[in-house]
PLY file of the C-alpha trace (Angstrom):
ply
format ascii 1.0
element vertex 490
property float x
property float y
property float z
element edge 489
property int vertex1
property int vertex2
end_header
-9.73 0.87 -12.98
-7.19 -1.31 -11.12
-5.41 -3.80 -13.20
-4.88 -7.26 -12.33
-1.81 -9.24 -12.73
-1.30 -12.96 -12.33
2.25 -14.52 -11.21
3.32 -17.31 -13.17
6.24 -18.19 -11.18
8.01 -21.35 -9.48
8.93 -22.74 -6.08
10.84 -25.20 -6.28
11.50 -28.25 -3.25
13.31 -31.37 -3.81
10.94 -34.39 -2.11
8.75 -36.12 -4.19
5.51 -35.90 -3.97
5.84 -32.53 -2.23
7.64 -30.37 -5.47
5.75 -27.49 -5.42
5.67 -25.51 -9.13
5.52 -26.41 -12.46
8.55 -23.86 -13.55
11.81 -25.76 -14.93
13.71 -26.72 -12.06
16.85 -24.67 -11.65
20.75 -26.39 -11.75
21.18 -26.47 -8.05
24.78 -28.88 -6.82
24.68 -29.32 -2.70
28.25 -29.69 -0.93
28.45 -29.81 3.18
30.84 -29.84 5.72
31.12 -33.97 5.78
29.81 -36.91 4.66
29.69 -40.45 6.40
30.45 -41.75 2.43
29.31 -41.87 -0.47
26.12 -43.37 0.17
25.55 -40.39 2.25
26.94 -37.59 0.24
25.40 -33.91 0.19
23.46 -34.80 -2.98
21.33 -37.39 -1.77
19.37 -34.37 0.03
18.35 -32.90 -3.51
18.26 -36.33 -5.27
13.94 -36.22 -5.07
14.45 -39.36 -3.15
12.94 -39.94 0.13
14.62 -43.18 0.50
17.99 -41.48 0.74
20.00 -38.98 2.83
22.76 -37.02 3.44
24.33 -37.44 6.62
27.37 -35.78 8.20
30.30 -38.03 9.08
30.62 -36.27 13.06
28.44 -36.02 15.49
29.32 -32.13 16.10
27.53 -29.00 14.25
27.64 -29.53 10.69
26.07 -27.49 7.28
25.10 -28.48 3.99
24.87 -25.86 1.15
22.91 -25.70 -2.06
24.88 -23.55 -5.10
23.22 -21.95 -7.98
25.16 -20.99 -10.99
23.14 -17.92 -11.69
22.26 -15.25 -8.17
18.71 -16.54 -6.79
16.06 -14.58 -5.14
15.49 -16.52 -1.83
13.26 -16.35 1.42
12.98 -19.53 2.63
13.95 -23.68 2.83
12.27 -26.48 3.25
14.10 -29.74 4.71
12.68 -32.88 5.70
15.45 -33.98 8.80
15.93 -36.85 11.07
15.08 -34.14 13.86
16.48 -35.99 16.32
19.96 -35.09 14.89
20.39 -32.11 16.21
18.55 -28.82 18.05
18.36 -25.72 16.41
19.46 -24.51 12.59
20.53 -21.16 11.34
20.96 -19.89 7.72
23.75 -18.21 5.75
23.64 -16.99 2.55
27.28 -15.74 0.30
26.64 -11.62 -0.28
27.95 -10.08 -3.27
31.74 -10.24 -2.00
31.78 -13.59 -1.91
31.38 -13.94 2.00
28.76 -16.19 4.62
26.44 -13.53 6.15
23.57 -14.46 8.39
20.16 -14.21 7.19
17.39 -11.51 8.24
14.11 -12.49 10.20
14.64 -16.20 10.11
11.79 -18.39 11.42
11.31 -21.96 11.31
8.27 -23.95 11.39
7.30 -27.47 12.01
9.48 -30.17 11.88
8.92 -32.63 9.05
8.69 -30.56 7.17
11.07 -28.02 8.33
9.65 -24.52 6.73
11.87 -21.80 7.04
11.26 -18.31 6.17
13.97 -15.15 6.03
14.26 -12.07 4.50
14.93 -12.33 0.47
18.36 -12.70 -0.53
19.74 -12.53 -3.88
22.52 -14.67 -3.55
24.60 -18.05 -5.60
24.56 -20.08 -2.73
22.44 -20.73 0.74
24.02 -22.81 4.03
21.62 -24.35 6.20
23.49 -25.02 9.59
22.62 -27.80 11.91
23.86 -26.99 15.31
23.24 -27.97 18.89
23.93 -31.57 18.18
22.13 -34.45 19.74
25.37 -36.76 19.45
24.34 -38.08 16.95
25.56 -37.66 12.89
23.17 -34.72 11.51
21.34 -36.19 8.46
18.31 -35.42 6.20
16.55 -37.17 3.64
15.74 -34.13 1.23
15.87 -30.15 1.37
15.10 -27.68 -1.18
14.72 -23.40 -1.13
11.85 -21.71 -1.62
12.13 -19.22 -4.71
10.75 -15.62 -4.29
7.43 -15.85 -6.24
4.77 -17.53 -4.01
4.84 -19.22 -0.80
1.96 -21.01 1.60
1.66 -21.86 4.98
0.93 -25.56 3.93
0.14 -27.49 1.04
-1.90 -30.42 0.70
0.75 -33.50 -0.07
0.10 -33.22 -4.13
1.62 -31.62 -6.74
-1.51 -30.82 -7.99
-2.89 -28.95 -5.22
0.35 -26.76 -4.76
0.64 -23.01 -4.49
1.64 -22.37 -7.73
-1.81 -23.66 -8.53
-3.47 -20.62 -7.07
-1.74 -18.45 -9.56
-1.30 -20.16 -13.13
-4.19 -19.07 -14.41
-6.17 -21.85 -14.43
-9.65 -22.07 -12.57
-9.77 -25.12 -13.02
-6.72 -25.51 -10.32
-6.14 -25.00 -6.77
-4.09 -24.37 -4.17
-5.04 -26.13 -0.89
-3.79 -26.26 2.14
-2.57 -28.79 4.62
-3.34 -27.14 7.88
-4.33 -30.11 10.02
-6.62 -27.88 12.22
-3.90 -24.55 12.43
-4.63 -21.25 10.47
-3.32 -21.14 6.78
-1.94 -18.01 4.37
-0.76 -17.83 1.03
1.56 -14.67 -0.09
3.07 -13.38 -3.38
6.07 -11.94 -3.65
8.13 -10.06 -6.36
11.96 -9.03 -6.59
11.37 -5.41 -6.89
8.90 -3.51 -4.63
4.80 -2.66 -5.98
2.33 -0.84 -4.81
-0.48 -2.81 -3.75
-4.07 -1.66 -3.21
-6.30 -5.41 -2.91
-6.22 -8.89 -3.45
-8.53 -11.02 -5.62
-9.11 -14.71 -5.56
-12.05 -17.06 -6.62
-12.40 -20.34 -4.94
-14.60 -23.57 -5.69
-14.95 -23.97 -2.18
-16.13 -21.10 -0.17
-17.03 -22.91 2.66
-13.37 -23.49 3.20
-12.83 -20.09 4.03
-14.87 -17.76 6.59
-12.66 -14.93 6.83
-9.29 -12.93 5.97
-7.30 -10.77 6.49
-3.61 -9.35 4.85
-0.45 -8.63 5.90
2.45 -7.29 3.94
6.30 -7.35 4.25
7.17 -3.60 5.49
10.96 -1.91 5.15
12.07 -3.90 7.98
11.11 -7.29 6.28
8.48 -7.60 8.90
5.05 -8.54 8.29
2.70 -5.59 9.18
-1.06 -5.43 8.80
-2.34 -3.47 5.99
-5.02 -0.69 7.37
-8.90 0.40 6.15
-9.16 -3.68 5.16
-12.62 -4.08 3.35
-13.75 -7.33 1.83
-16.26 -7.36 -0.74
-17.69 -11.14 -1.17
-19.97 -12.09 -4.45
-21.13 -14.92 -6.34
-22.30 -17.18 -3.48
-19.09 -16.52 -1.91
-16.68 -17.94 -4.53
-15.16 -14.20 -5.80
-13.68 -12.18 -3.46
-12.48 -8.88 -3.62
-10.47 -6.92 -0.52
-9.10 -3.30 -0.95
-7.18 -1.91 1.66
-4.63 1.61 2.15
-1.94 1.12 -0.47
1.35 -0.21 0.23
4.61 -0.19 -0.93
6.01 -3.95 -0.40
7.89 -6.58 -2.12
5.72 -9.41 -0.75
1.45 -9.79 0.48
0.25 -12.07 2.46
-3.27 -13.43 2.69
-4.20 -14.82 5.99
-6.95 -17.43 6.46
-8.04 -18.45 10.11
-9.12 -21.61 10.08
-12.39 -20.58 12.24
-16.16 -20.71 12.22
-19.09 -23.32 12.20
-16.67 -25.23 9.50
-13.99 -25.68 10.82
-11.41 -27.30 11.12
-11.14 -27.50 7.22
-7.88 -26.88 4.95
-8.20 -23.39 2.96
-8.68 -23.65 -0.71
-8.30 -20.95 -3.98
-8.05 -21.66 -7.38
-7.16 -18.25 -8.34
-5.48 -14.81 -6.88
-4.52 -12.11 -7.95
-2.76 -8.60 -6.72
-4.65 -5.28 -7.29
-2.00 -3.05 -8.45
-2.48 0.94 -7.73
-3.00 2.83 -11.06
-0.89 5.90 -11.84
-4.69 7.38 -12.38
-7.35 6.01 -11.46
-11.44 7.33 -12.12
-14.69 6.29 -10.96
-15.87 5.24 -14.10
-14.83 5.28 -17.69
-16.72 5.52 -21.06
-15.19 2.62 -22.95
-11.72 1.42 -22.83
-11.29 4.08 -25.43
-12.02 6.70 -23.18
-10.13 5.66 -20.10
-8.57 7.12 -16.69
-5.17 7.00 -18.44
-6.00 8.96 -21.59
-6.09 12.10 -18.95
-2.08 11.64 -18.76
-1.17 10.90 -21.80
0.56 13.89 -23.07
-1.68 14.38 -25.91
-4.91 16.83 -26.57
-6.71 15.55 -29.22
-10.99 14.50 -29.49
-9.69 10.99 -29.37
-7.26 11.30 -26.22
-9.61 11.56 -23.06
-11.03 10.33 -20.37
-14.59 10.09 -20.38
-17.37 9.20 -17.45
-19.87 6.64 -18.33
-22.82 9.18 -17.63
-23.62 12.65 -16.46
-23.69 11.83 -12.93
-20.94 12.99 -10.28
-17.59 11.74 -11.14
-13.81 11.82 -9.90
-10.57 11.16 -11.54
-7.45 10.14 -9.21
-3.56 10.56 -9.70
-1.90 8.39 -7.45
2.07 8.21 -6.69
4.24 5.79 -5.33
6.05 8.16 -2.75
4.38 11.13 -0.96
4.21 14.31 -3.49
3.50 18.30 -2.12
1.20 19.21 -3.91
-0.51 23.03 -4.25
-2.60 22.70 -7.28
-4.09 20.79 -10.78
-4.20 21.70 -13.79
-7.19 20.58 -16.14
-8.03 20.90 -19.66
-11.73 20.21 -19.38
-14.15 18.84 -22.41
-16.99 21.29 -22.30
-17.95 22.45 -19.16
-17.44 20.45 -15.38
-20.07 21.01 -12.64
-18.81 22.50 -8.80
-15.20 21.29 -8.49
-13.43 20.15 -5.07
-10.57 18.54 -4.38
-9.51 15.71 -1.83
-6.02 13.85 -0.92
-5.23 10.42 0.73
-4.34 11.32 4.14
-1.86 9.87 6.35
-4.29 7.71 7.67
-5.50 6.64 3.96
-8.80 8.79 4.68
-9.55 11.00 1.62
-9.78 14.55 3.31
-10.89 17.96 1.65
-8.03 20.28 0.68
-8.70 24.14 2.42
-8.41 27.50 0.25
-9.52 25.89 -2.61
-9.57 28.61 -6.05
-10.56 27.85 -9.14
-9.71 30.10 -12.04
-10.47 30.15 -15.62
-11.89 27.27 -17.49
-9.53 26.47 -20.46
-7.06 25.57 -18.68
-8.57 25.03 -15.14
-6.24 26.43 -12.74
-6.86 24.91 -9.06
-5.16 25.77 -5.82
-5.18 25.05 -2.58
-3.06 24.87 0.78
-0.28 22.52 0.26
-0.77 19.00 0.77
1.51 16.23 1.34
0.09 13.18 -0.41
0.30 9.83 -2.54
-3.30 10.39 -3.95
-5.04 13.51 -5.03
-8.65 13.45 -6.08
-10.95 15.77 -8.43
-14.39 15.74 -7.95
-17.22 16.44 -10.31
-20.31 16.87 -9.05
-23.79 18.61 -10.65
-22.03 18.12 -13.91
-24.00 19.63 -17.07
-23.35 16.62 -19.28
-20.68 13.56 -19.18
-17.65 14.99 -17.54
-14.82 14.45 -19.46
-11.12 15.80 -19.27
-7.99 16.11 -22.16
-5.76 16.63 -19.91
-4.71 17.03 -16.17
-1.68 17.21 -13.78
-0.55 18.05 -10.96
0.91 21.46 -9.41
3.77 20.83 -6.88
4.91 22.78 -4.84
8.01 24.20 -5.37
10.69 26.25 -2.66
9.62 27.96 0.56
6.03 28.47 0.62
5.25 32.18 1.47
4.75 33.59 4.90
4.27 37.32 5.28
3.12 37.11 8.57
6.10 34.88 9.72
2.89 32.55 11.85
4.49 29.15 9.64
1.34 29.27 8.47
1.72 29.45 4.44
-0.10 32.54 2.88
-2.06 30.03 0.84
-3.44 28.20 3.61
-4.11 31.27 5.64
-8.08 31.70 5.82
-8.95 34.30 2.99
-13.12 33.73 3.13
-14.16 37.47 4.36
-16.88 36.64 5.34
-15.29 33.52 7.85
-12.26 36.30 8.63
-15.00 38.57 9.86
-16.56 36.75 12.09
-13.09 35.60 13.64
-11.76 38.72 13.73
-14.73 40.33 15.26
-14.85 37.62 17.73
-11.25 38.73 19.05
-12.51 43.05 18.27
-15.04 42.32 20.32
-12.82 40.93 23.28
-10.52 43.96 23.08
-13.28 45.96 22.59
-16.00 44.83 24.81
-19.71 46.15 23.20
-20.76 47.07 27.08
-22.06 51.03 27.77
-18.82 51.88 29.48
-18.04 54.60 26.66
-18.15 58.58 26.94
-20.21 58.49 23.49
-20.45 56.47 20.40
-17.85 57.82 18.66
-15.25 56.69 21.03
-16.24 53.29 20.44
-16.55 52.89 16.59
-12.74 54.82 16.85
-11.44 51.83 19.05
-13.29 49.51 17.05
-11.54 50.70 13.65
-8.54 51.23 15.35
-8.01 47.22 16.48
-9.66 46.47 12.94
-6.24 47.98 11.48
-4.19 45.93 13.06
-6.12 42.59 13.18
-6.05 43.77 9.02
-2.71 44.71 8.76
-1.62 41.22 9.96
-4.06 39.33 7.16
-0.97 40.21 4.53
-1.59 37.64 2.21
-4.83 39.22 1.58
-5.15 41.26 -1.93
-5.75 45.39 -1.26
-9.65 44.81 -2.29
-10.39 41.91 0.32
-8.20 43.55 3.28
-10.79 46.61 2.52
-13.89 44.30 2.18
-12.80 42.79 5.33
-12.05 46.44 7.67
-15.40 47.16 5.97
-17.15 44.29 7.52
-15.50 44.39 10.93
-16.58 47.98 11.29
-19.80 49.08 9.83
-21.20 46.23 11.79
-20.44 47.72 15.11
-20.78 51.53 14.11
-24.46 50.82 12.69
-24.91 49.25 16.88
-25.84 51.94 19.11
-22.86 51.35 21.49
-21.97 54.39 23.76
-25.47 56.16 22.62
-26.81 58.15 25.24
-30.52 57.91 25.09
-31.91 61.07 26.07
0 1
1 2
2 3
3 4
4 5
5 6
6 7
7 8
8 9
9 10
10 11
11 12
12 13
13 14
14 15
15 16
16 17
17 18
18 19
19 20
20 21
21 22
22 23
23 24
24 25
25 26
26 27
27 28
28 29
29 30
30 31
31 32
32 33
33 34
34 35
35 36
36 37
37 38
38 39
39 40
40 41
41 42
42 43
43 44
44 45
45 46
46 47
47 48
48 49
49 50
50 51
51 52
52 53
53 54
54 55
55 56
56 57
57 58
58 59
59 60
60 61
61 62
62 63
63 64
64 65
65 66
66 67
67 68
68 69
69 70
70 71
71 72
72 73
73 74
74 75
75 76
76 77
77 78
78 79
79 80
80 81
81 82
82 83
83 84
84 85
85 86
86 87
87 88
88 89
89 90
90 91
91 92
92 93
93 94
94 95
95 96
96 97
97 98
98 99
99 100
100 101
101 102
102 103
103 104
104 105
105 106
106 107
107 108
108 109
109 110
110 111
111 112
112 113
113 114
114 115
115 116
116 117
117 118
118 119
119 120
120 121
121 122
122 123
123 124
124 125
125 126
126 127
127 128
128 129
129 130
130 131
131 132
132 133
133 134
134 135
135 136
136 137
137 138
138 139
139 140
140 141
141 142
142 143
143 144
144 145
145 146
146 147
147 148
148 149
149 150
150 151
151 152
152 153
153 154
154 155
155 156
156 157
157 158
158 159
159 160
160 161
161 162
162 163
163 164
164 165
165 166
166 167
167 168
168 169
169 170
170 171
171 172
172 173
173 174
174 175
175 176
176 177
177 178
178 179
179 180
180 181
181 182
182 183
183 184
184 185
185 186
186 187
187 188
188 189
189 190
190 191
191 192
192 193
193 194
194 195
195 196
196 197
197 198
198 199
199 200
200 201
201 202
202 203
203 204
204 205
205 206
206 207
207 208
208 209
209 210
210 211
211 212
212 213
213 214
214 215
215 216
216 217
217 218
218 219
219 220
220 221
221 222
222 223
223 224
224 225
225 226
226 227
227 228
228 229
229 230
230 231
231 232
232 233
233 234
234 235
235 236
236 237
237 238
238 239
239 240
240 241
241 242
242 243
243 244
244 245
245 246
246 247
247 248
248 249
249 250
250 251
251 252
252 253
253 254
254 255
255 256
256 257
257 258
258 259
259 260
260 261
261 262
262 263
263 264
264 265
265 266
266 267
267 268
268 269
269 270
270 271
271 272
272 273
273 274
274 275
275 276
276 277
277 278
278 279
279 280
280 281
281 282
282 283
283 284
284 285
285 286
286 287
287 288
288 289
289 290
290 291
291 292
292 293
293 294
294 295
295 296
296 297
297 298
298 299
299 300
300 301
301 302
302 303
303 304
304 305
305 306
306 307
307 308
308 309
309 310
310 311
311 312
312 313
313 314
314 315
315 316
316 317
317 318
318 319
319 320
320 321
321 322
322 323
323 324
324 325
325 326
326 327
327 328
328 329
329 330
330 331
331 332
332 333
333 334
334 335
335 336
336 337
337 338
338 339
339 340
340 341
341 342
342 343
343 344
344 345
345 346
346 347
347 348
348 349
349 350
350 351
351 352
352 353
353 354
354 355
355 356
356 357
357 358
358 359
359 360
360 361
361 362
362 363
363 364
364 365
365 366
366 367
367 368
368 369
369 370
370 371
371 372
372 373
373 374
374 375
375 376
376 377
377 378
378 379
379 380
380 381
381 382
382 383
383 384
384 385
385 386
386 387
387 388
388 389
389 390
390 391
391 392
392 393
393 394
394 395
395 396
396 397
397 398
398 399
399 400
400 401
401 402
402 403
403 404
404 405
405 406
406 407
407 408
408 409
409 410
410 411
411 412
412 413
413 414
414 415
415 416
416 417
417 418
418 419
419 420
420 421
421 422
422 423
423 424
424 425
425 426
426 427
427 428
428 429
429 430
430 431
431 432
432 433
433 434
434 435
435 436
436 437
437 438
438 439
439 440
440 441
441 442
442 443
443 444
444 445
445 446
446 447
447 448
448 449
449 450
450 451
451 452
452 453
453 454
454 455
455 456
456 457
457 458
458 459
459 460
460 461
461 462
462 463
463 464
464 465
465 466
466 467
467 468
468 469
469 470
470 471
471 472
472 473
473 474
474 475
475 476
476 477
477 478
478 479
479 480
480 481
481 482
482 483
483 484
484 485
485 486
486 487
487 488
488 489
């Protein structure tokens, strides 16, 4: 069961009508490289005054810098400039020893509002410089920074349709956007990285919106499409649900295209939410008593499992947040389980059947398979006698150099080891060497070649026990020596 979480967070931008976030402002102080006087000093662009204005007292480049007291987590600004004062901006933000360093991925969007977006920084103090000047003084009326906790494309010029609005927990509230015909997008972002599986949101207006789709903010601090996207859409269209391949990110965006037979129409949500990627997850639970979790709790007891809600097939998943090699579970089963396979997330976030799969006893349940290099491991139950239900369960990793007795970098426990799928490769290649044609003196010369290449295609199956390698020569040549290969009919 994934777990939602709603972000009760603040972005903060100093223009009237246009603060975004209901949070407690923070104790921001602006300073800049000039002012034309007082009437135009640094603080009249935070002073929530459109009216007013900072404005530099040159006509050359010029910055103006807002300081925190505390270190902020920041990825963005928002100004409102006399555009014609100058060309082009870039950002600077004071690192940890106290020193102006350029800011990551910056884009900037629009022009009254200026939006723009960089890389998170944790920093006291961000520099907005204004270069490229027009010849005239570089001024603007208000500026603020955009907090890392939610952001939008565009927001519809009222507080009370702001971003933060999509995410205080309040249906009644909504976001909506101010897209004036262009596409829209919403994302949520947190200081420390999560893994993400799906988004939620409900929205009053589904008419607003015909499609998605999500992007996320990738090592690089590039936005990168998620993969396996798949939106599930109920309640007349006003809940929507999307899943996609987990991923590890500090920030996820939701994109909305401002496309179809509505259109052109300003996106709107009232609610959102992340989906979060359980440690364990199952397909279905009993009660809340009886959940996923209780499987990896540490503690066998009547009271301490995960149950299914019925007798039907079930699975239980452990997921991780980095990739894990894994060679094996071990379960401590309620009662009996049905026929038991195993599957992990592949690198393409396709669940895919582990090979050589053994299970032994039944209190614990010992499983192995090849080795498998994975963030999600699944058990299935399927044909189960009653309501599957587990204690306990964990994983087996593997541990050192996998075994290799034939030195093929093949690991002995991913080496085929069904005789009866060994024999029918094996003969395939006796069978080459030994060609089943009439070409022999009699038919004991060719059941001695035969059993001759069976010992060394045998020989080289090492990882098979004594009983199977016999069980296997067996098969390879009885076969042929029941044929009646180099008989000479008389």
């Amino acid at each position: 069961m994934k777990k939602i979480l709603y972000i009760t967070g603040c972005i903060v931008m100093a223009f009237a009508m246009m603060i975004i976030g209901t949070s407690e402002a923070k104790a921001v102080t602006a300073t800049a490289s000039s002012e034309y006087n007082a009437d135009y000093g640094a603080s009249k662009a935070i002073d929530v005054n459109p009216d007013t204005r900072w404005s530099a007292n040159t006509a050359g480049d010029a910055w103006i810098q807002l300081n925190y007291d505390t270190p902020q987590m920041i990825q963005g600004l928002q100004v409102y400039p006399l555009s014609w004062t100058f060309n082009t901006v870039d950002v600077e933000y004071v690192n940890g020893l106290g020193e102006l360093e350029a800011v990551a991925n910056l884009v900037v969007n629009g022009d009254s509002p200026m939006r723009i977006s960089f890389c998170p920084v944790e920093t006291k103090a961000i520099r907005l410089n204004l270069i490229n000047n027009t010849g005239n003084n570089p001024s603007l009326s208000e500026m603020g920074v955009v907090f890392i906790e939610i952001a939008a494309s565009s927001e519809y010029p009222n507080p009370n349709y702001a971003a933060t609005k999509a995410v205080d927990g309040n249906l009644g509230t909504r976001w909506s956007a101010y897209s004036l015909g262009d596409d829209s997008w919403i994302q949520l972002n947190y200081e420390t990285a999560q893994v993400i599986e799906g988004l939620w949101f409900y929205t009053e207006g589904p008419h607003t919106i015909n499609t998605v789709s999500v992007e996320y903010v990738n090592e690089n601090c590039g936005l990168e499409s998620v993969t396996n996207l798949a939106v599930d859409i109920t309640s007349g269209g006003y809940v929507w649900t999307i899943s996609f391949c987990p991923v590890v990110t500090k920030s996820i965006r939701l994109n909305i295209p401002n496309t179809g037979a509505n259109a052109p129409i300003d996106a709107t949500i009232n609610e959102m939410a992340v989906l979060f990627q359980e440690p364990i997850e199952a397909s279905s639970e009993y009660s809340g008593a009886f959940s996923a979790d209780k499987a990896i709790d540490g503690v066998i007891g009547f009271e301490n499992r995960w149950s299914a809600s019925g007798s039907g097939d079930a699975w239980v998943q452990l997921n991780y947040d980095n990739p894990m090699a894994i060679e094996g579970l071990e379960v401590y089963p309620v009662g009996a389980l049905g026929t038991i396979d195993v599957e992990y997330l592949n690198e393409n976030c396709e669940l895919e059947a582990v090979t050589n799969l053994v299970v032994n006893g039944s209190w614990p349940m010992v499983i192995t398979f090849c080795p498998v290099e994975t963030k999600s491991i699944r058990l299935n139950m399927t044909d189960n006698p009653g309501t599957p239900s587990i204690f306990e369960m964990a994983v087996l990793l593997q541990t050192g150099i996998p075994a290799d007795c034939d030195g093929d970098s093949i690991p002995d426990a991913c080496e085929e080891s069904d005789i009866d799928v060994l024999c029918a490769q094996l003969g395939a290649i006796i069978d080459a060497q030994v060609p089943p044609t009439d070409s022999y003196n009699n038919h004991g010369q060719y059941v001695s070649r035969v059993a001759h290449a069976a010992d060394l295609l045998v020989d080289a199956e090492c990882h098979l026990s004594t009983d199977d390698a016999e069980d296997l020569h067996s098969c390879l040549v009885s076969t042929r020596a029941k044929s009646d290969i180099g008989k000479r009919i008389k």
